[in-house]
N, C-alpha and C positions, 0 to 999 in steps of 0.2 A: 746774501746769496753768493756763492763763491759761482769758479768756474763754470764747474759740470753741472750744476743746477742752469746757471744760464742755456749753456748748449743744449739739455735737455728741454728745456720749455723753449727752445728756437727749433729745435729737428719737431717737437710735436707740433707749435705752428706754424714750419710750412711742409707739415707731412711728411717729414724724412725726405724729402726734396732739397738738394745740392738750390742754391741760389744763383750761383753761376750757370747751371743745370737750367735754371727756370728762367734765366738770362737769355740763352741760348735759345732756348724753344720761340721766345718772345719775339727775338730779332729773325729768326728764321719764319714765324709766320705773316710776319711783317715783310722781308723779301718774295716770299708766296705770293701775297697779295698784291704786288706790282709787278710780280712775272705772269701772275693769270690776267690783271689788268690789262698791261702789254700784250696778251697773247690773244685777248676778247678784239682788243683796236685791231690787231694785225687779221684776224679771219676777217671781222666785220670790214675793212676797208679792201683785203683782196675778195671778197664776197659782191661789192658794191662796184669795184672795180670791174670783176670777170663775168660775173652773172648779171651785172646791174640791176642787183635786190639788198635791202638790207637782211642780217642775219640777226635775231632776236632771242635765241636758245644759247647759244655759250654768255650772253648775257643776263638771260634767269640766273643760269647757275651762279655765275659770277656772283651779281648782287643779293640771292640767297644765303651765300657762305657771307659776304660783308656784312648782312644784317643781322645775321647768328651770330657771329662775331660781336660786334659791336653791343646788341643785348644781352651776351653774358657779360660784357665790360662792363653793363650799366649793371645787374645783379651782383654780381662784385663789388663795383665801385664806387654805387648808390649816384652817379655823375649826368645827373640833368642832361649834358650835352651830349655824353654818349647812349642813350634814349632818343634824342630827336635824332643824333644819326643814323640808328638803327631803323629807325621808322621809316626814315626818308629811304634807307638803301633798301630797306623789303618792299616798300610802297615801287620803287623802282623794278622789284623783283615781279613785280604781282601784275604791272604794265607791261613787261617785257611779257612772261607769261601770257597775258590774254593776248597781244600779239601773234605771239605762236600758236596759238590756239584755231585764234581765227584764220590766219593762212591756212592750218593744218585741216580745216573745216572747209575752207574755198578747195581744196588741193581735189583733183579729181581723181578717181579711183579706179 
């Protein structure tokens, strides 16, 4: 296998995707993911602070996108561990969720 055979069976498997390219995307989803964390803390604790209630909806979403997340890791990665995290952070989604739900039901009209 000379050169250009190599490069060519490398751009087909990773789809004509730059690797540095797909570098990038990786670490910026990963800083994503602890600026929305950081940003769910920051409402929920001036929420609890000013209104003295907790806030349960920028936390669905939150833990929606981690558990998406993380299940296509495991699809991917075939990785045991990234499967129970994914579990655990939509299990998380899914309580927060009914949370919301139920105040949104008490809330009067």
């Amino acid at each position: 296998m000379d050169k250009e055979d190599i490069l060519k069976a490398s751009r087909k498997e990773n789809k004509n995707k730059d690797l540095a390219e797909l570098e990038v995307a990786n670490q910026a989803g990963s800083v994503a993911a602890r600026v929305g964390a950081t940003i769910c803390c920051i409402i929920s604790l001036l929420s609890s602070m000013i209104a003295r209630t907790m806030l349960y909806s920028p936390w669905t979403i939150y833990f929606s996108i981690m558990g998406t997340q993380w299940l296509v890791c495991f699809i991917k990665r075939k990785k045991k561990s990234d499967l129970v995290i994914g579990i655990v952070f939509l299990s998380l989604a899914v309580l927060a969720f009914i949370e919301v739900m139920k105040r949104l039901l008490e809330a009067p009209v």
